[in-house]
C-alpha positions as CSV (number, residue, x, y, z in Angstrom):
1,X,22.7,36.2,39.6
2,X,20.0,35.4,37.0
3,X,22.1,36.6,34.3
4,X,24.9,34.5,35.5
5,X,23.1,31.4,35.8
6,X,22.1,31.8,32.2
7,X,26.0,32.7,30.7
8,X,27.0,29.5,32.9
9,X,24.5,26.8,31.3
10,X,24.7,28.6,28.2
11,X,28.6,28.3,27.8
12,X,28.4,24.7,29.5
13,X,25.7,23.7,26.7
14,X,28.4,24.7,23.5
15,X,31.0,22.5,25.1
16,X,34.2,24.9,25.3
17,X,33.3,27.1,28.5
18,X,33.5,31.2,28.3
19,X,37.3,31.6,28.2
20,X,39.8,33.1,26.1
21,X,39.2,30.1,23.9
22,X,35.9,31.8,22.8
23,X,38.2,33.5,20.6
24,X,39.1,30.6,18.6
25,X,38.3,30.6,15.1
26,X,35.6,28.0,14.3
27,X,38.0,26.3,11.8
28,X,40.6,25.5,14.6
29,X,38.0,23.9,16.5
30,X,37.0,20.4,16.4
31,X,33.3,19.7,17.7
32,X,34.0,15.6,18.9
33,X,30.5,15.5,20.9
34,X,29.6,17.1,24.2
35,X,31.2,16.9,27.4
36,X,31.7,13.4,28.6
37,X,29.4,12.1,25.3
38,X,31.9,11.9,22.0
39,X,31.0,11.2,19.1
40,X,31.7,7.6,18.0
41,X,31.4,5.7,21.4
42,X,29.1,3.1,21.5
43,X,25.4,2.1,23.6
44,X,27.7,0.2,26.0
45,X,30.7,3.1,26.8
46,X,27.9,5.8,27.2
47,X,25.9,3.7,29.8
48,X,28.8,2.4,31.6
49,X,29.6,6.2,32.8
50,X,26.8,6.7,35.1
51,X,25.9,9.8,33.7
52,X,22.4,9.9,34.4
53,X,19.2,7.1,34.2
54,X,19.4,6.1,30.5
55,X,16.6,3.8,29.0
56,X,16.1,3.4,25.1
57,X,14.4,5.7,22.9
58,X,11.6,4.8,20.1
59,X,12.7,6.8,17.1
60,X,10.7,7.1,13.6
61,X,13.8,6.4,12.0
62,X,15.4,3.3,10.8
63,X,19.2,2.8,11.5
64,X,19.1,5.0,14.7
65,X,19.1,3.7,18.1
66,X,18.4,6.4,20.9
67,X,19.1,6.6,24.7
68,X,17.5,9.5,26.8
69,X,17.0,10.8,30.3
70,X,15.6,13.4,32.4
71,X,18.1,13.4,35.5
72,X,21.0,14.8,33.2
73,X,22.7,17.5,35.8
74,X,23.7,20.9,34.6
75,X,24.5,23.0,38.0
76,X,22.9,20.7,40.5
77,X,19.6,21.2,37.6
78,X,17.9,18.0,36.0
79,X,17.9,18.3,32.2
80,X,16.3,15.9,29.6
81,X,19.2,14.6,27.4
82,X,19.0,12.9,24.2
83,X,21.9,10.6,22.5
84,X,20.9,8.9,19.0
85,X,23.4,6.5,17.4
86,X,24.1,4.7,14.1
87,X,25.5,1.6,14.1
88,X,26.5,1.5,17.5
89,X,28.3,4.6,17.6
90,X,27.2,8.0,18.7
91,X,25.9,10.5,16.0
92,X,24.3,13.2,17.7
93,X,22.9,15.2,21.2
94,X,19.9,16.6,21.9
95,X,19.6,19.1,25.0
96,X,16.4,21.0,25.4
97,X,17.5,24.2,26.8
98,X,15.5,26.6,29.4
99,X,17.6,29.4,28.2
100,X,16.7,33.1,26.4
101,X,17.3,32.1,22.7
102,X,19.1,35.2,22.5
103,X,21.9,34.6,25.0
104,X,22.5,30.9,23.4
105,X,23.4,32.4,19.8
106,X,25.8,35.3,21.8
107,X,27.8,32.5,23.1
108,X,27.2,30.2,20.0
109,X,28.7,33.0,17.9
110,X,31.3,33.8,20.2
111,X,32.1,30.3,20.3
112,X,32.1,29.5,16.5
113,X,32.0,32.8,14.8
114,X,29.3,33.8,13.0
115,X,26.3,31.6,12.0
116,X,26.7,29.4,9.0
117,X,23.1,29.5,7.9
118,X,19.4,29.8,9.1
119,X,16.5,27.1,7.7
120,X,13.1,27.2,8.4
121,X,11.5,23.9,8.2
122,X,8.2,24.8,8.6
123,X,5.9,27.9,10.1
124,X,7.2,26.6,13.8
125,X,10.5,25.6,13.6
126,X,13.1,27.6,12.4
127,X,17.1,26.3,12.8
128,X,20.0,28.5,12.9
129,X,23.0,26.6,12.0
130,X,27.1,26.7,13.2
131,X,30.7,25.4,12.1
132,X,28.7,23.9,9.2
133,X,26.0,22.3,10.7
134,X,27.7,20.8,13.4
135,X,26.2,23.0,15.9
136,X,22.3,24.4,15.6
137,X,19.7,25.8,18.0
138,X,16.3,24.8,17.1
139,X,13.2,26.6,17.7
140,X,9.8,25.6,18.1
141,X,7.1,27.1,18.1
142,X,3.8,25.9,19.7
143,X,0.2,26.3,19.1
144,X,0.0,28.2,21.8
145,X,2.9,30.8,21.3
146,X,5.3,29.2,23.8
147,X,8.7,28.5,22.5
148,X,11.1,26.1,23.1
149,X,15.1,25.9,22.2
150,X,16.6,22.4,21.4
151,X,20.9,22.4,21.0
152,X,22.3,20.1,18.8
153,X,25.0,18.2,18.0
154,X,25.9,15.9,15.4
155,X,28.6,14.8,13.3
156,X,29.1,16.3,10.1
157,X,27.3,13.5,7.6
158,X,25.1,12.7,10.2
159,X,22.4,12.7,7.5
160,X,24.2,10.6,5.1
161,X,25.1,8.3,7.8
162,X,21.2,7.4,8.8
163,X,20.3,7.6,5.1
164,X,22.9,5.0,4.8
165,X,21.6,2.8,7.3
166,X,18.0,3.1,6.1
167,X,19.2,2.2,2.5
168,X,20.9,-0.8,3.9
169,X,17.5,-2.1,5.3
170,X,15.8,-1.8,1.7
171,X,18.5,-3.8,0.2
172,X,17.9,-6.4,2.7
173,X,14.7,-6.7,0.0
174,X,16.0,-5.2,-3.1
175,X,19.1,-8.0,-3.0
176,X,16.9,-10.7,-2.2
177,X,14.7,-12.8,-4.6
178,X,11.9,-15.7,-4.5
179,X,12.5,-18.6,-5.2
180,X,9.9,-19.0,-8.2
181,X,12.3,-16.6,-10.2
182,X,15.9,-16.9,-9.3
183,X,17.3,-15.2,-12.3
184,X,17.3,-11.9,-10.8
185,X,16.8,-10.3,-7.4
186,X,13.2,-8.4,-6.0
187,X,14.8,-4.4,-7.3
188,X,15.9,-5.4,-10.8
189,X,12.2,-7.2,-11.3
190,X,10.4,-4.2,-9.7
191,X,12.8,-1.5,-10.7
192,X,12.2,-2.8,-14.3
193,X,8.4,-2.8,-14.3
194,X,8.5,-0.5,-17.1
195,X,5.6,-1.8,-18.5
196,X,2.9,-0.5,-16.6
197,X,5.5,2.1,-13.8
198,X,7.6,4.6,-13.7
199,X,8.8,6.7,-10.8
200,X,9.6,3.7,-8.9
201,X,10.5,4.3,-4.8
202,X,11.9,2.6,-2.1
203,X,12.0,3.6,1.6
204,X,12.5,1.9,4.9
205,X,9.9,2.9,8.1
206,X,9.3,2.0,11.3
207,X,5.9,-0.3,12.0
208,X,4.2,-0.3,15.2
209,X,5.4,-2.8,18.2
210,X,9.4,-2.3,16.6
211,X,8.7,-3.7,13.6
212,X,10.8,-2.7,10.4
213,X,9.0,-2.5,6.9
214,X,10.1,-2.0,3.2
215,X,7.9,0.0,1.2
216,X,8.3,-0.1,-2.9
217,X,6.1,2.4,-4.8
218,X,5.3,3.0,-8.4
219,X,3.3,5.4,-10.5
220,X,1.0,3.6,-13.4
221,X,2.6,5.1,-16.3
222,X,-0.6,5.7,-18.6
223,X,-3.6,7.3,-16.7
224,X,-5.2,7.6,-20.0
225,X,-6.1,4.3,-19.9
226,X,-7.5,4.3,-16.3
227,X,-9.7,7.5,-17.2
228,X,-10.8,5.8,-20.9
229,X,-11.8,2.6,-18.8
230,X,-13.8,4.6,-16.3
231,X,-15.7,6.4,-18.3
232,X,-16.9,3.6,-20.3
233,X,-17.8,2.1,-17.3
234,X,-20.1,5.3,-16.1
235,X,-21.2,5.0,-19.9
236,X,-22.5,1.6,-19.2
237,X,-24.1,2.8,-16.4
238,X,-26.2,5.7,-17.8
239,X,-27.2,3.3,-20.3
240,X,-28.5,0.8,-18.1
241,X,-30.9,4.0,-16.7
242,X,-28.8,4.8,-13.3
243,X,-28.5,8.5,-12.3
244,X,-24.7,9.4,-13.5
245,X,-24.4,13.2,-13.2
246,X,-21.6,15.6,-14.8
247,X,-19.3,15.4,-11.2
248,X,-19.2,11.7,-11.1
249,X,-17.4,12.0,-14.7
250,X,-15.4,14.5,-12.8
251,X,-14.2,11.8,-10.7
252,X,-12.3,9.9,-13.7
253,X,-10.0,13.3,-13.9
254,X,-6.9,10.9,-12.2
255,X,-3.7,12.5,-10.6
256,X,-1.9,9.6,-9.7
257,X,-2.5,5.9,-9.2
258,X,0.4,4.2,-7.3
259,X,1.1,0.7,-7.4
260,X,2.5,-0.1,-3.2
261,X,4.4,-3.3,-1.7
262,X,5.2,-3.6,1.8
263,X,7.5,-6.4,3.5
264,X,8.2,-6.5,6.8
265,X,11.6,-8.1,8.4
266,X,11.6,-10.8,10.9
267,X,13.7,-11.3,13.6
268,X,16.1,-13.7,11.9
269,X,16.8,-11.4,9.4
270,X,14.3,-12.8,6.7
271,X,11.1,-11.1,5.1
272,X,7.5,-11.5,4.0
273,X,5.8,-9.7,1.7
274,X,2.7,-8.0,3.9
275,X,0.6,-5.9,1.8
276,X,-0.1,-4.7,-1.2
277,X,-1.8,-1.5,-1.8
278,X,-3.6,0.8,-5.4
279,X,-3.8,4.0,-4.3
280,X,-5.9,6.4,-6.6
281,X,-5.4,10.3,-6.5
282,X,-8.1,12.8,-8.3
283,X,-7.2,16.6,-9.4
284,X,-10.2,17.3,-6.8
285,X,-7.8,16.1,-3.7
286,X,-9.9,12.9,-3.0
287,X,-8.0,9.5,-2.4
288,X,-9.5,6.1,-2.9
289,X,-6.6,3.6,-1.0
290,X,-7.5,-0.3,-2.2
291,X,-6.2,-2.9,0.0
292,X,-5.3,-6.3,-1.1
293,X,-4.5,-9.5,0.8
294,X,-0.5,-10.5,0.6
295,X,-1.8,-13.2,-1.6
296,X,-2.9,-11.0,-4.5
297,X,0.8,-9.2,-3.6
298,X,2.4,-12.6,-4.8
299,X,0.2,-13.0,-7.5
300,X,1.0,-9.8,-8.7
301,X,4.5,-10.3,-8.5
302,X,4.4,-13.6,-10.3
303,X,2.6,-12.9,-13.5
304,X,3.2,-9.3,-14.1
305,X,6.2,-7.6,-12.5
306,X,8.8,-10.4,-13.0
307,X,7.5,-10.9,-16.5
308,X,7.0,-7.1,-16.8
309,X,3.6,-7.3,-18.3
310,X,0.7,-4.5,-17.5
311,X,-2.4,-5.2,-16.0
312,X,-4.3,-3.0,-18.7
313,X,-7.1,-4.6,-20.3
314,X,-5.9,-8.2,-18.9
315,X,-8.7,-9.9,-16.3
316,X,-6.2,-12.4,-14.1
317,X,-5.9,-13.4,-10.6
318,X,-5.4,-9.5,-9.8
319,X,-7.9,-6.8,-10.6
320,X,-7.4,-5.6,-14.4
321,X,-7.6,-1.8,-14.8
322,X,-11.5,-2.3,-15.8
323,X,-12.4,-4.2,-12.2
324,X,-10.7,-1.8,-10.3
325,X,-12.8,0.7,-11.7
326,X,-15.8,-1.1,-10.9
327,X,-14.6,-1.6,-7.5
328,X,-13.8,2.2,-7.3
329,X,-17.1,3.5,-8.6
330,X,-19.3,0.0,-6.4
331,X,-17.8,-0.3,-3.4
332,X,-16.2,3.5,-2.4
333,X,-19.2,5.5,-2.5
334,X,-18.6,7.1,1.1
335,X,-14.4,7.8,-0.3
336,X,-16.0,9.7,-3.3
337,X,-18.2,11.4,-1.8
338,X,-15.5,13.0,0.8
């Protein structure tokens, strides 16, 4: 009865059943979504069918809307069911599955030949993949040994379709411009910061209490300059008798200083610039992260990225390489010493 039970959920979870249409090959197949759920209907058609107690979904993704509920019925059994849709339409579906994970590939392969792939994503989840991707059973692993299977099912560019819509939130940014410099939009000025950046960034993310931020990131192009300014610095320091040993000069040894902006996007549509972060990286693995009001954000904007100038050696309204060294090696102690 047991083993049964298992071949009935299994087959009901890869759509087609355990009939003579397992045979199939997986190119004459067509994988439109699962069960009543295809692929392409909308928030409203899914919830109008009664299918079980939907209510929306937080998701760390932006673009993606997600419904989910626990009272999904497969053979008179409540199962959690996830749904997750770009722009409006349905993408992909998520069932957590009870099942052995050996008897859900048997009837995976037997339903779409053999597997197109396996990926490990990290020590504790490991995805074997059907008809292209279409199809996979996902394992997890947990700390303490149990595992759990997850089937899914998504349309094919499912992954260009969400990086799509997240692109289409930073352009709500990169297209826009302020109104002290209308002669070209926020991206060109910041994407042409060549002065002082390179390896410039975008990315969309999802703040706290549904909010939707921007992030633009940049890596200041000479660290030379950062390392030669903080070691004059320490210089100045010994000379004026303070104890300045061998690791503190250590600490100039620089990684990676990164220039961030973040906007957020208000409900009308609009944006405001919300942050501004310098985020320092040693070879040792310590951080430093400097925050700075939205004000210095502005002023940064204004008389060095839209001109493309570089803060090195200049003293303005924002910190020149030399005071952010000072307020590095004065006001971080406890970060250093980490």
């Amino acid at each position: 009865m047991y083993l049964k039970l298992v071949t009935y959920l299994t087959c009901a979870l890869v759509l087609a059943g355990c009939g003579n249409e397992q045979e199939k090959s997986i190119e004459s197949k067509t994988i439109d979504g699962f069960k009543q759920f295809k692929f392409g209907s909308s928030i409203d058609e899914v919830t109008k069918g009664g299918f079980c107690s939907f209510r929306f979904s937080r998701l760390p993704y932006i673009g993606v809307e997600a419904l989910e509920c626990s009272d999904y019925l497969v053979e008179g059994e409540k199962r959690l069911l996830s749904l997750l849709f770009i722009k409006n339409r349905l993408a992909r579906i998520v069932l957590p599955s009870a099942e052995n994970e050996e008897a859900i590939i048997s009837v995976l392969k037997s339903q779409y030949g053999p597997q197109t792939s396996t990926e490990k994503r990290s020590d504790k989840i490991f995805d074997t993949l059907f008809a292209n991707g279409a199809v996979k059973l996902s394992k997890t692993i947990g700390d303490n040994g149990e595992v759990s299977n997850v089937i899914v099912y998504s349309v094919l560019d499912y992954t260009m379709r969400r990086k799509a819509a997240e692109n289409e939130v930073v352009s709500s940014i990169t297209n826009g411009h302020y109104n002290f410099n209308k002669s070209m939009t926020i991206g060109n000025a910041l994407n042409g910061w060549s002065s002082e950046c390179s390896n410039t960034e975008w990315e969309a993310f999802a703040a706290p209490r549904g909010i939707t931020g921007v992030k633009y990131s940049c890596s200041v192009r000479d660290l030379r300059e950062w390392t030669r300014a903080a070691k004059k610095y320490l210089k100045s320091e010994q000379q004026r008798g303070m104890n300045v040993g061998a690791d503190v000069f250590e600490s100039t040894e620089v990684e990676n200083i990164k220039n961030e902006l973040t906007w957020f996007i208000n409900v009308d549509g609009s944006a405001q610039l919300e942050s501004l972060q310098y985020v320092l990286k040693w070879k040792n693995g310590r951080q430093h992260i400097d925050e700075n009001s939205k004000e210095r954000g502005m002023a940064l904007l204004k008389n060095f990225i839209y001109p493309n100038k570089t803060r090195l050696g200049v003293s303005a309204e924002y910190m020149s390489i030399e005071d952010q060294v000072v307020w590095v090696f004065e006001r971080s102690e406890k970060s250093m010493k980490q």
